[in-house]
N, C-alpha and C positions, 0 to 999 in steps of 0.2 A: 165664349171665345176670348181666350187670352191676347193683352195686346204684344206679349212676349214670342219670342218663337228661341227657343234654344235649342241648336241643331246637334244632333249626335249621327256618325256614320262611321257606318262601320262595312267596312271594304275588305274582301278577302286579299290577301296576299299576293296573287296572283292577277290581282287586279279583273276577274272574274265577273264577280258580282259584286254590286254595293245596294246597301240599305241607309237611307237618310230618314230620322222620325226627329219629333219632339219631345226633348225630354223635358222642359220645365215643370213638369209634375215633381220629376224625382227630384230636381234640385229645393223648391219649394219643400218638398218632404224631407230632405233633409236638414235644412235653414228653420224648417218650425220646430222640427224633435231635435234640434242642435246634433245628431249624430255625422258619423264620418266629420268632425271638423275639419281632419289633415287632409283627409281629400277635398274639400271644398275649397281649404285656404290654397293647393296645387290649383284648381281652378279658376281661384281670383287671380292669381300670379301668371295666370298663362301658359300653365302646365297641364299634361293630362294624368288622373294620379297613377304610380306605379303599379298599384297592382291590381290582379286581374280578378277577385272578387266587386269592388268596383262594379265593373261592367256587367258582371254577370246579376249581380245584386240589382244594378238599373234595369236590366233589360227583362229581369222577372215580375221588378215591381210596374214597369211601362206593360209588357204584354199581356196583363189582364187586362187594360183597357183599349188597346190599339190591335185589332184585329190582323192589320197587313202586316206589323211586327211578328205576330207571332206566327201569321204562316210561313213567312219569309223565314225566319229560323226553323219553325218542321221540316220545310223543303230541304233547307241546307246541314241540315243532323245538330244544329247549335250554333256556338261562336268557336270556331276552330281556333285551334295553336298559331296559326300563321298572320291570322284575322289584325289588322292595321282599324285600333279606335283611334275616333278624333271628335272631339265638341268645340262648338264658337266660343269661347271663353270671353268674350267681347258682351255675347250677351247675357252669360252667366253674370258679371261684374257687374253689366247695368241693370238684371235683375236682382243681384241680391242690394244693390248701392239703394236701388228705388223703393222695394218692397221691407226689406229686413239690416235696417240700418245699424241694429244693436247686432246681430251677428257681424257684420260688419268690423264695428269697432271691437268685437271681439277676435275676431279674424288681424287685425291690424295690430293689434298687444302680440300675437304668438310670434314668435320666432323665426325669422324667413320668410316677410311675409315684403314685399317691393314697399319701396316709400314713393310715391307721389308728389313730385315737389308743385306745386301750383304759383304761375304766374301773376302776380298782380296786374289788376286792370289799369289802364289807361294808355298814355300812347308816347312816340318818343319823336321828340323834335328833329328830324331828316333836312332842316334846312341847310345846313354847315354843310354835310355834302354832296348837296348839289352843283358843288361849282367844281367839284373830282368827276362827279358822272360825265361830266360832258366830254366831248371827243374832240 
């Protein structure tokens, strides 16, 4: 058991039906065999990737091993036209940040990819205005 959970749902259009699974198998699979980078680096960024191989690509390589996945899509004839995907991208980032740090910095070199500005530690002297707070 992973201590990851990376959620993928996919909601009909109609707000119908939704299916929520995990996907961090595919992302893992993808971050080891370096493939789809551009879609991963849309995933670090907070995007979900444009196109609709993608999903279909995930949800072939997730429904040999997730049983409800895949009846869930025989019942419904597939991923329809109208079909609304969404992933926690939150936890894609803290999975690949933790596990595949060299994908990472590679991810970080391409083109388009958010910068991160990080704050340094320590603290700020608030004493000066405390004597404004007051009423």
């Amino acid at each position: 058991m992973s201590k990851y959970k990376v959620r993928f749902t996919l909601t009909s259009g109609n707000l119908e039906t939704a299916h929520s699974c995990d996907c961090q198998k595919w992302i893992r699979h993808l971050a080891t065999n370096k493939v789809k980078m551009s879609d991963l680096q849309a995933l670090f960024n907070g995007k979900f990737p444009a196109g609709k191989m993608f999903v279909l690509d995930m949800l072939e390589f997730l429904r040999k091993s997730d049983g409800v996945l895949d009846r869930f899509l025989i019942k419904r004839g597939g991923v329809q036209n109208d079909d609304l995907p969404s992933i926690d991208n939150d936890a894609v980032r803290q999975l690949l940040n933790n596990e595949f740090p060299d994908v990472v910095a590679e991810i970080a070199n391409l083109e388009g990819t958010k910068r991160v500005i990080k704050r340094r530690p320590g603290t700020v002297d608030m004493s000066a205005l405390k004597a404004l707070a007051k009423k």
